[in-house]
C-alpha positions in Angstrom: 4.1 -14.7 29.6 3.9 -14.9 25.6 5.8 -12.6 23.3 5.5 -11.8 19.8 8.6 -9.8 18.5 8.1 -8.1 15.5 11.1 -7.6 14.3 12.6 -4.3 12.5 13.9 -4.7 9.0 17.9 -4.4 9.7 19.6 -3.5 12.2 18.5 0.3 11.9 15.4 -0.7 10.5 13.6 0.8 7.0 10.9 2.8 5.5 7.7 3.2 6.9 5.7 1.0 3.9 8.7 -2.0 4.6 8.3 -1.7 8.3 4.6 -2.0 8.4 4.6 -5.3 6.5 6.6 -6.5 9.7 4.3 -4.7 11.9 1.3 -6.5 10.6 2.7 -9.5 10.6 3.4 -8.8 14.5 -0.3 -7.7 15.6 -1.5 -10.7 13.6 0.4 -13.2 15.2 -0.1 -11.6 18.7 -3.8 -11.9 17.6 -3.4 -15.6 16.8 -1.1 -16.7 19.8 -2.7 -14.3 22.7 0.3 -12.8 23.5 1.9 -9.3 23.8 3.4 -7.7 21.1 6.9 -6.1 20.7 7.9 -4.0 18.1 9.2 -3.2 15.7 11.6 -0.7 17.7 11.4 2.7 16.5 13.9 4.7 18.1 17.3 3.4 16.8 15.4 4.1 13.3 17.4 6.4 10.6 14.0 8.0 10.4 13.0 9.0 13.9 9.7 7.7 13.7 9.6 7.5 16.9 8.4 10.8 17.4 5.4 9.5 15.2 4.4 6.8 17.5 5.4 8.5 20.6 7.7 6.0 21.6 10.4 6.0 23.7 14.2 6.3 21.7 15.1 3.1 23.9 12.2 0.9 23.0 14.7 -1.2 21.2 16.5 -2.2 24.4 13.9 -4.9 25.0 13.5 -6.4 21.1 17.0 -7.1 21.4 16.6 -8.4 24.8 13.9 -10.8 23.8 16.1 -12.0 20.8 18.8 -13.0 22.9 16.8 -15.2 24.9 15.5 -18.6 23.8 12.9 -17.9 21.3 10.9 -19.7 18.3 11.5 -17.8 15.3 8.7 -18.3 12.3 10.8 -17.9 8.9 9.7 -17.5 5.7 10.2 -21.1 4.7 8.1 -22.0 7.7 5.4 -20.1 6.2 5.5 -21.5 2.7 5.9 -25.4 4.2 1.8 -24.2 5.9 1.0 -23.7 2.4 -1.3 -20.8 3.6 -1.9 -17.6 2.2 -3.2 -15.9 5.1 -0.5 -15.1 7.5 -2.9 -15.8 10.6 -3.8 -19.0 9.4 -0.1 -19.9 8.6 1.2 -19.2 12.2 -1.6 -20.9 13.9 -0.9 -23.9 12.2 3.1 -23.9 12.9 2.4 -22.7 16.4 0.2 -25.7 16.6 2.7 -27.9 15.0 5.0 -27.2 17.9 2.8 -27.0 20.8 2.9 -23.1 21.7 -0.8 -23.2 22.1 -0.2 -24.7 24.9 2.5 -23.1 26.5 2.0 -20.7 29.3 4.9 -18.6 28.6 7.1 -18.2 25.2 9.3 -15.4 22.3 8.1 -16.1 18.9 9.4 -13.7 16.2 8.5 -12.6 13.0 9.4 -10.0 10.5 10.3 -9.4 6.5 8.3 -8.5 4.0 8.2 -12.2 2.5 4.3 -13.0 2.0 3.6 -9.4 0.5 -0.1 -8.0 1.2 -2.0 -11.0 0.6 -1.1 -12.6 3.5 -1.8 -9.4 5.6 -5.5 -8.2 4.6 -6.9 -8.8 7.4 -4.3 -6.1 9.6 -5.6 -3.4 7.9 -8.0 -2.0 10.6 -4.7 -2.4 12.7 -2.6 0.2 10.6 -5.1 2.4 9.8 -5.7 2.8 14.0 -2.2 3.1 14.5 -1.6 6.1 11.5 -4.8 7.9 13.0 -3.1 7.5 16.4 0.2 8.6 15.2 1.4 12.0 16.0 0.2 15.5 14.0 -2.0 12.7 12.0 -5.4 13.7 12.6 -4.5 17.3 12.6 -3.1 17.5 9.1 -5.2 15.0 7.8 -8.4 17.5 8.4 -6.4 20.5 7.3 -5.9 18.8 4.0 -9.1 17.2 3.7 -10.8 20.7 4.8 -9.5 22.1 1.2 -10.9 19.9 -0.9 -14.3 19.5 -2.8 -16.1 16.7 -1.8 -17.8 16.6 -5.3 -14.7 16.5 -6.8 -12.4 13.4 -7.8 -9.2 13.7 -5.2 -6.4 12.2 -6.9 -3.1 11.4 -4.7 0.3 11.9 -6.5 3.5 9.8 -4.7 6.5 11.1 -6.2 9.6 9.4 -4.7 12.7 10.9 -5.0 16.5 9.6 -5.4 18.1 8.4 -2.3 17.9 5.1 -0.1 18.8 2.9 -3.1 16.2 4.8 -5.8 17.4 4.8 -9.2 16.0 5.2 -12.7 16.5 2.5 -15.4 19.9 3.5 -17.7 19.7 3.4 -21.9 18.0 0.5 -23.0 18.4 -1.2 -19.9 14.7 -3.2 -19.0 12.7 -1.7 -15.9 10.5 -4.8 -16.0 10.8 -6.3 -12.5 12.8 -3.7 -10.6 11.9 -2.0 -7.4 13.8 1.0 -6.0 13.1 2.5 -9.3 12.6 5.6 -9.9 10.0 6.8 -11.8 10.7 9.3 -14.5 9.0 12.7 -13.5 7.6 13.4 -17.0 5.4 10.6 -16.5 3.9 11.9 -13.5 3.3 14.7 -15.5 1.7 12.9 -18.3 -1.0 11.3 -16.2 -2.2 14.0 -14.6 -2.6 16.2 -17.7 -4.3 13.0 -19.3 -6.7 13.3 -16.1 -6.9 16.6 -16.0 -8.1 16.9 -19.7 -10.2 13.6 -18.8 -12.3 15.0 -16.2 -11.6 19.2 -16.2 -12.8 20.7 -13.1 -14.3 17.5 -11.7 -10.7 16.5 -10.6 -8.5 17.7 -8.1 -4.7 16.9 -7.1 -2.6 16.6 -4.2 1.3 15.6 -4.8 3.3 14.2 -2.0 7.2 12.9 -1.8 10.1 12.5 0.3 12.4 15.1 -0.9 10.7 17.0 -3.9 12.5 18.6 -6.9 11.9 20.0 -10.3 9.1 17.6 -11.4 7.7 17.4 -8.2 7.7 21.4 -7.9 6.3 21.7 -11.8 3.4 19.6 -10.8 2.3 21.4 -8.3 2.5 24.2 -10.3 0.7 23.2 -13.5 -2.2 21.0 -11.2 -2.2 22.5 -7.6 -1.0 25.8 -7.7 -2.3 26.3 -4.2 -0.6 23.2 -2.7 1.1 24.6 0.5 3.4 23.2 3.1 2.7 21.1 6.4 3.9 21.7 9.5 5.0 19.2 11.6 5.3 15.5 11.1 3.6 13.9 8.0 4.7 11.0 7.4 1.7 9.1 8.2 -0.9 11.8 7.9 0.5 11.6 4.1 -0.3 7.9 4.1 -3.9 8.5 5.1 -4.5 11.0 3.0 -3.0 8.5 0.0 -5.5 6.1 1.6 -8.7 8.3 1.4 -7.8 9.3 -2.4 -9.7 7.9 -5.1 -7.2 7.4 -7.2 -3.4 7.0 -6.3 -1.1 7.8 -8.8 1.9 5.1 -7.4 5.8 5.7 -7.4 7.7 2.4 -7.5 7.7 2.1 -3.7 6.3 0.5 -0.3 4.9 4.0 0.7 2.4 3.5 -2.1 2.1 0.2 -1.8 0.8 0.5 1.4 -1.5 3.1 0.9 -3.2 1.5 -1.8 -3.5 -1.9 0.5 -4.8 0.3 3.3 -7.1 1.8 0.9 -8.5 -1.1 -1.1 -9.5 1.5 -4.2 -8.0 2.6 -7.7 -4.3 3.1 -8.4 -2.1 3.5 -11.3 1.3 2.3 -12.2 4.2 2.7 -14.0 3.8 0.1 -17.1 7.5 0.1 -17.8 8.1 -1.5 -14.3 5.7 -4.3 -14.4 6.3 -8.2 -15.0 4.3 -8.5 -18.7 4.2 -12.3 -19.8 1.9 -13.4 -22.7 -0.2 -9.8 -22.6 -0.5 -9.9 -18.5 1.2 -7.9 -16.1 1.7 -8.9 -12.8 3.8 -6.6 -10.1 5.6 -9.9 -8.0 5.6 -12.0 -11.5 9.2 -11.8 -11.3 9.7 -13.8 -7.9 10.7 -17.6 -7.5 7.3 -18.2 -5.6 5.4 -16.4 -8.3 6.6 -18.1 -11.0 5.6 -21.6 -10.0 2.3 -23.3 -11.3 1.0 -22.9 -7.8 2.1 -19.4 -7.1 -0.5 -16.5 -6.6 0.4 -14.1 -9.5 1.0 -17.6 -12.2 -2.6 -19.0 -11.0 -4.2 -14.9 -11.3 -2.6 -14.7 -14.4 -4.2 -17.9 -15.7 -7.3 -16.4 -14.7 -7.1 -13.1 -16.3 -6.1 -14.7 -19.2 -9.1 -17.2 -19.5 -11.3 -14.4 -18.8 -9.9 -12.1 -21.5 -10.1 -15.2 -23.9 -13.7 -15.9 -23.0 -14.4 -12.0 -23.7 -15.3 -11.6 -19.5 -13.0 -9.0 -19.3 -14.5 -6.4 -21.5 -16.0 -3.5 -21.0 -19.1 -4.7 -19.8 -17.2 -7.0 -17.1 -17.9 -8.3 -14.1 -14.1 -8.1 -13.4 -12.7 -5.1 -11.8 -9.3 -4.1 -11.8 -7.9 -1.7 -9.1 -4.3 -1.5 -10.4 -4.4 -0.6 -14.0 -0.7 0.1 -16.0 0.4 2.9 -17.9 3.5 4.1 -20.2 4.1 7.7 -21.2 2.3 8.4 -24.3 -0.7 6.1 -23.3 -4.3 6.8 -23.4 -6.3 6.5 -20.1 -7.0 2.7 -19.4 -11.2 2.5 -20.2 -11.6 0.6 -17.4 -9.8 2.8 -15.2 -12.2 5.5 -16.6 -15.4 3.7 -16.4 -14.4 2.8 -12.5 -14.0 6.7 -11.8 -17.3 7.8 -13.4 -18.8 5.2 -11.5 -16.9 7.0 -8.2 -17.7 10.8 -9.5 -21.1 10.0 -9.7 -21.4 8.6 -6.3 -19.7 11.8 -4.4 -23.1 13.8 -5.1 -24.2 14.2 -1.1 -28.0 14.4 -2.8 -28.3 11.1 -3.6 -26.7 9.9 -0.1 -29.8 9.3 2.3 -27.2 9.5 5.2 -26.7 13.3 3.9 -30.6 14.5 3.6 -30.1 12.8 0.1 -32.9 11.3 -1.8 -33.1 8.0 -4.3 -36.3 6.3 -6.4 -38.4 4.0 -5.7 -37.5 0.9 -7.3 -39.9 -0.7 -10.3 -41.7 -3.3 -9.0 -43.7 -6.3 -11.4 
């Protein structure tokens, strides 16, 4: 019988947003090699997501079990050596390489976050089934989603808190680069007043986090004043609310990460953080891989930057960008803004034919 481990990030494993990296990279390779999927073990997690997934608390018992046997494990250099991007792609070829495709029985594991999103787009029906599977999901989701004005734009607020390595950037000392960073709270507060004054009551809020505190408590305040608690577990009814948001507002963390992969739409970030070289920002700039001629974010950089210099990138573009940076003190980026009219005007159920809406007849010569 075939085996793909999916192993959890150390030895008590991680965060949701790291551990579904691992998870994705699981289901793919299960996909790619036919073979039944393990992992990653949630009941010896800090976390107890367990309970999400409805999982038993000794489902680790047979990762490790599988571990200790004889098994093929595809590594992060093994990945780089395909010279894929697609994660699929690169463990067909390796499996390939080494004649699993034709074994009848075999462990293969795989895990880390090495790779990043772009090698897991195409697990994103995967997650999304196994969050609207998840426990309470569905259930909180609607009571959420029941509050809100469709007509309205929903705007999702992650505001991580301190704890589990989160810290903010000291004095002078450069954010550029950093993860586990925690985001100052007055720039939370900044965006959403910019929004708010951007759009008035065509804009709505909804702040999550981890822990909360004053920042997190004035927001609420000051752009949801009727924000109550949920009951029961939402730790992945959260994520799919982040994921059905038309903008997200990001903290410096995997949790938003994730949502805005899941989602494919609009986010903002925290300009301080990103890698800026030559007038470009990049998020993963900063990694060995990345800075090579042949790395993702050095050849998408190279692109941005011929299209800026050939005016392409204007505000007539054909170039759209989801992630868009901003500092405290900034305006609203104008592409960011042109991208969310285009959204705002969309909502309107009366121009949806699906929804008894209606649309012209198109000039003809």
């Amino acid at each position: 019988m075939r085996f793909v481990v999916a192993k959890r990030l150390g030895r008590r494993g991680e965060g949701l947003g790291n551990e579904m990296l691992s998870w994705a990279k699981g289901w793919i390779a299960s996909q790619v090699l036919d073979a039944h999927l393990v992992g990653p073990s949630w009941g010896i997690n800090k976390r107890r997501y367990y309970r999400n997934f409805c999982t038993t608390r000794l489902d680790f018992v047979l990762e490790e079990m599988l571990m200790h046997l004889p098994h093929y494990t595809f590594s992060e250099q093994d990945y780089r050596d395909t010279g894929e991007v697609d994660f699929g792609t690169a463990i067909e070829r390796w499996a390939a390489a080494r004649g699993l495709t034709h074994k009848d029985s075999f462990i293969a594991s795989v895990g880390g976050m090495w790779g990043g999103y772009a090698s897991i787009h195409r697990s994103r029906s995967f997650l999304l089934a196994k969050l609207l599977n998840s426990r309470d999901a569905l259930r909180n989701a609607y009571q959420i989603d029941s509050q809100h004005d469709r007509n309205k734009l929903f705007v999702a607020v992650h505001m991580r808190s301190g704890g589990d390595g989160f810290v903010g950037s000291k004095g002078s000392e450069s954010a550029r680069g950093k993860f586990n960073l925690l985001v100052p709270g007055e720039w939370y507060l900044w965006v959403c007043d910019a929004l708010q004054q951007r759009f008035g009551s065509r804009i709505q809020f909804r702040f999550f986090t981890d822990r909360g505190g004053a920042a997190f408590d004035e927001a609420i305040r000051r752009f949801n004043p009727g924000q109550t608690v949920q009951h029961g577990l939402t730790e992945c009814s959260d994520l799919l609310l982040m994921t059905q948001a038309d903008l997200r507002v990001c903290s410096v963390s995997s949790y938003s990460l994730v949502a805005s992969f899941l989602s494919g739409g609009a986010y903002l970030w925290y300009e301080p953080q990103l890698t800026l070289n030559r007038g470009i920002y990049s998020l993963w700039g900063d990694e060995k891989a990345q800075r090579a001629e042949d790395g993702l974010s050095a050849r998408s950089a190279k692109y941005v930057s011929d299209a800026m210099a050939s005016g392409s990138a204007g505000q007539d573009a054909p170039i759209t960008f989801l992630g868009t940076a901003m500092d405290i003190g900034d305006p609203l980026p104008e592409s960011l803004m042109n991208l969310l009219d285009q959204r705002l005007s969309s909502l309107d159920p009366r121009t949806n034919l699906l929804e008894y809406g209606c649309v012209p007849q198109p000039k003809r010569k």
